[in-house]
C-alpha positions in Angstrom: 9.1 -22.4 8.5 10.5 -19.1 10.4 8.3 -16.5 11.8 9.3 -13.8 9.0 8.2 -16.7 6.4 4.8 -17.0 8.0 4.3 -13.4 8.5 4.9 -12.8 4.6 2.3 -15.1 3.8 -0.2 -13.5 5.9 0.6 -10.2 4.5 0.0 -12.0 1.1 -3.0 -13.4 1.4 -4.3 -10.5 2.6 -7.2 -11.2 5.0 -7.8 -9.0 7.5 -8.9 -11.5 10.0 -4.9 -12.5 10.6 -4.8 -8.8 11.5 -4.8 -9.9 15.5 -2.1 -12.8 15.0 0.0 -10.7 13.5 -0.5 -7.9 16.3 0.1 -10.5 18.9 3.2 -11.7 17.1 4.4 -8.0 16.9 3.7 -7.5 20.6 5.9 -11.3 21.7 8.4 -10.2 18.9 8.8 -6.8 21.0 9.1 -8.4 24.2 11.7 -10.5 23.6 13.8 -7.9 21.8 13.7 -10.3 18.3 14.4 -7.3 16.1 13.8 -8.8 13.0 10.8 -10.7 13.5 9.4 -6.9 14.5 10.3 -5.3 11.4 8.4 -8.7 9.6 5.5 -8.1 11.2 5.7 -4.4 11.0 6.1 -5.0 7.1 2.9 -7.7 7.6 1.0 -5.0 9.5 1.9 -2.4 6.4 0.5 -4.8 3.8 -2.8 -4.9 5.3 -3.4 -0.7 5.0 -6.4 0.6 6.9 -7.4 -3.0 8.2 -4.5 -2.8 10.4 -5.7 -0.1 12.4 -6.3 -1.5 15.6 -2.6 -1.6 15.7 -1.6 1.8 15.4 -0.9 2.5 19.0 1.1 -0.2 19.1 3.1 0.3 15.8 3.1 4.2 16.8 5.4 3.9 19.6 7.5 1.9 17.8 8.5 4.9 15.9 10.9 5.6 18.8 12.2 2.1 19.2 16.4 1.7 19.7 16.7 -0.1 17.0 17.0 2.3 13.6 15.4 -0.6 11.1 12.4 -1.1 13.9 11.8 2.2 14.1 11.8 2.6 10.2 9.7 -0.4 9.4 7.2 1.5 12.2 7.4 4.9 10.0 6.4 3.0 6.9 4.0 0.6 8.5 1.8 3.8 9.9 2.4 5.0 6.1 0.8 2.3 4.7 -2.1 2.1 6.9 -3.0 6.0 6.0 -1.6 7.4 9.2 -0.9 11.4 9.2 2.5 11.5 10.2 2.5 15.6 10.7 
């Protein structure tokens, strides 16, 4: 099962308590530059709303990230989880 596969099936069941696995897959994804694994669990991340907020900071400066689908899956991840974007 791929990474993306898993992270969809967090983000489905919903639980807040995979909030952290999810953050510390974003944060490995990042690190080793796997681009789409970051917009999965930036997509993950969205799905949870407010519950994700103890990864905003992290999913904030991702907004400015090289790549143009990182930085959009950041945009609607802080969306979802009810951050002003003004």
């Amino acid at each position: 099962m791929s990474a993306d596969a898993i992270l969809a099936a967090l983000a489905a069941l919903g639980d807040p308590a995979a909030v952290p696995a999810v953050v510390d897959t974003l944060g490995a994804a990042v690190r080793h530059e796997q681009h789409g694994v970051t917009q999965s669990a930036l997509k993950a991340l969205g799905a949870f709303g407010p519950a994700a907020a103890e990864a905003l900071d992290t999913i904030r400066s991702l907004t400015t990230a090289a790549d143009a689908h990182v930085r959009s899956a950041a945009v609607a991840a802080l969306w979802a989880a009810g951050e002003n974007l003004t």
